[in-house]
Residue, then its C-alpha position, 0 to 999 in steps of 0.5 A: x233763718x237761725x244761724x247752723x252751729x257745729x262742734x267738733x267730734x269727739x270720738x272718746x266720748x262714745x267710747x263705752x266699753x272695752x267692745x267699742x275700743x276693740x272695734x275702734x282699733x280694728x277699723x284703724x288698722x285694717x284701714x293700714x294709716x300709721x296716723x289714723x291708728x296714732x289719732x285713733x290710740x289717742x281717742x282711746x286714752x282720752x276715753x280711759x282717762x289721760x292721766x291714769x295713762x300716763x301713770x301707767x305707761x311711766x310716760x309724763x302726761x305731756x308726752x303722752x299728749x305730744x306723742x298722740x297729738x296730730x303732729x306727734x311721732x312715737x316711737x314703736x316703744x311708745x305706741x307698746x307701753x300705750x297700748x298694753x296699758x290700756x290693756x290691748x293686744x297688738x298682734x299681726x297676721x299674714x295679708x296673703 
């Protein structure tokens, strides 16, 4: 019997266009977990290139990384700068 191997999923890797972003995002948020929408912002940025980000954003690439990583915990600012740099709206609506 062959031995199964398995990679670990990348996300950024199929993340074509500005649709898919768009879609990616919208399914975090609506999900409503402030770690599902950090993981899924990372995604994004790894996609759109980490260091361009960084340059963008006037954030150092390290901490960019750390803020985005699993453990990580940006401020509100943060997560603004990011996601304006990756040209994406933030905008809240009323649930009720």
């Amino acid at each position: 019997m062959s031995e199964v191997t398995f990679r670990r999923f990348d996300a950024s890797a199929y993340l074509a266009d500005s649709k898919d972003i768009e879609d990616y995002l919208a399914l975090a948020i609506e999900e409503g977990d402030a770690k599902t929408i950090q993981l899924v912002l990372r995604d994004i940025a790894k996609a759109q290139g980490m260091t361009q980000l960084a340059k963008d954003t006037g954030l150092n690439r390290e901490s960019l990384y750390k803020a985005l990583s699993a453990q990580g915990n940006p401020s509100f600012a943060s997560i603004l700068k990011i996601t304006q740099a990756l040209g994406l709206k933030l905008t809240l609506r009323h649930t009720g």
